[in-house]
C-alpha positions in Angstrom: -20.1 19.3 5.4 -17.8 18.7 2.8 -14.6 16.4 3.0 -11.2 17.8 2.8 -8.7 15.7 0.8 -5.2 16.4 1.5 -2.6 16.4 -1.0 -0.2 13.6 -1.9 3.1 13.6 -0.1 4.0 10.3 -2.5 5.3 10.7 -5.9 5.1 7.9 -8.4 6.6 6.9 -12.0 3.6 8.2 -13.7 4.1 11.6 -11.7 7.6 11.9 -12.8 6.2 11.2 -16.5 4.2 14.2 -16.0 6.4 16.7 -14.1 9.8 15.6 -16.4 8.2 14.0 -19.5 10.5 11.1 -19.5 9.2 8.0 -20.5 8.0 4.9 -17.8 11.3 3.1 -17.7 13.5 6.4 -17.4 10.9 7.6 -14.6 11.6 4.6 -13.0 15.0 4.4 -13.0 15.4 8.4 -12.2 12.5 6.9 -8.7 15.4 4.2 -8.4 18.5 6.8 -8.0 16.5 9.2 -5.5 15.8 6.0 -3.3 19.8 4.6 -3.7 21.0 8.6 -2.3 18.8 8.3 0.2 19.2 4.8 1.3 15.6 4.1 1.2 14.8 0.1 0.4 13.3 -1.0 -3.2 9.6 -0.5 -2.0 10.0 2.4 0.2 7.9 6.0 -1.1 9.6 8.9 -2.5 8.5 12.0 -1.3 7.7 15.2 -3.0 10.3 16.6 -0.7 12.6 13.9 -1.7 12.0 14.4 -5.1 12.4 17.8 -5.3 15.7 17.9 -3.5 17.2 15.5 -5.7 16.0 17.0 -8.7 16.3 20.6 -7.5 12.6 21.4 -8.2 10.6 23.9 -5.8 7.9 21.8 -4.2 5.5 24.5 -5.2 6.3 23.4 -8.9 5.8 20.0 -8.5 2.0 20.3 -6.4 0.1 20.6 -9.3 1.3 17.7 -11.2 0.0 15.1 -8.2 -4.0 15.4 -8.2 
């Protein structure tokens, strides 16, 4: 039987690289901004709902982008 791996909820500065094709730093800072408007701490996870709110991206759009 063959293992289901659900997708990521998490998105990352290298996902945002992908999906915006900013560089690291701006990635980074653009992770930074979505955490400060939701009041989530420094090492606290964005998620893809978080990140597509904020950026006003359909979650749909942004699946592919985190295999």
């Amino acid at each position: 039987m063959q293992e289901v791996i659900p997708r990521r909820i998490v998105v990352y500065a290298k996902d945002v690289m992908n999906i915006t094709g900013r560089k690291e730093r701006a990635a980074r800072k653009l992770l930074a901004d979505i955490r400060k408007k939701y009041k989530k701490k420094k090492g606290d996870f964005i998620s893809v709902k978080d990140f597509s709110n904020f950026t006003g991206l359909d979650e749909t759009t942004i699946a592919p982008f985190l295999v």
